[in-house]
C-alpha positions, 0 to 999 in steps of 0.5 A: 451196411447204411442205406447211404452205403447200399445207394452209392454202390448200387448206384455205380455198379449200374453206371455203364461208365464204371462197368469194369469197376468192381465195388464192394462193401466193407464196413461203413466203406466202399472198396473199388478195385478198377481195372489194372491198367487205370492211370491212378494218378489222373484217376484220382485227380478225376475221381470226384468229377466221375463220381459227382454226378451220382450223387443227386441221385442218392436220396439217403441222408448224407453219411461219412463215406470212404472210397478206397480204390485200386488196381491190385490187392491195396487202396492206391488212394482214399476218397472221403465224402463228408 
């Protein structure tokens, strides 16, 4: 796992607004599972306005880095920061 990597999930995990996401780690990705009664739909079109103020935060080099999230076993989208 990258230290960009390890900074992102560390970071959201102690986000209180993201306390009933679970994130983890799977190769160079970052796998979020999100309560199932999420509307994955305004989810998505929210999610780099929920996630951008994180970012600052990470003082690692940038990296590619993909967000696979969803409310059940398979990625209802995929988020990729460049």
């Amino acid at each position: 796992m990258s230290k960009y990597q390890q900074e992102w999930k560390r970071m959201l995990q102690q986000n209180p607004e993201f306390k009933d996401w679970k994130i983890r780690s799977s190769g160079g990705d970052l796998l979020i599972r999100v309560p199932e009664d999420t509307d994955m739909d305004l989810l998505q079109l929210q999610f780099s306005d929920l996630i951008s103020a994180t970012a600052p935060i990470i003082k690692s080099p940038v990296a590619k880095l993909k967000f696979y999230v969803g409310n059940s076993d398979e990625a209802d989208f995929v988020f990729t920061l460049n």
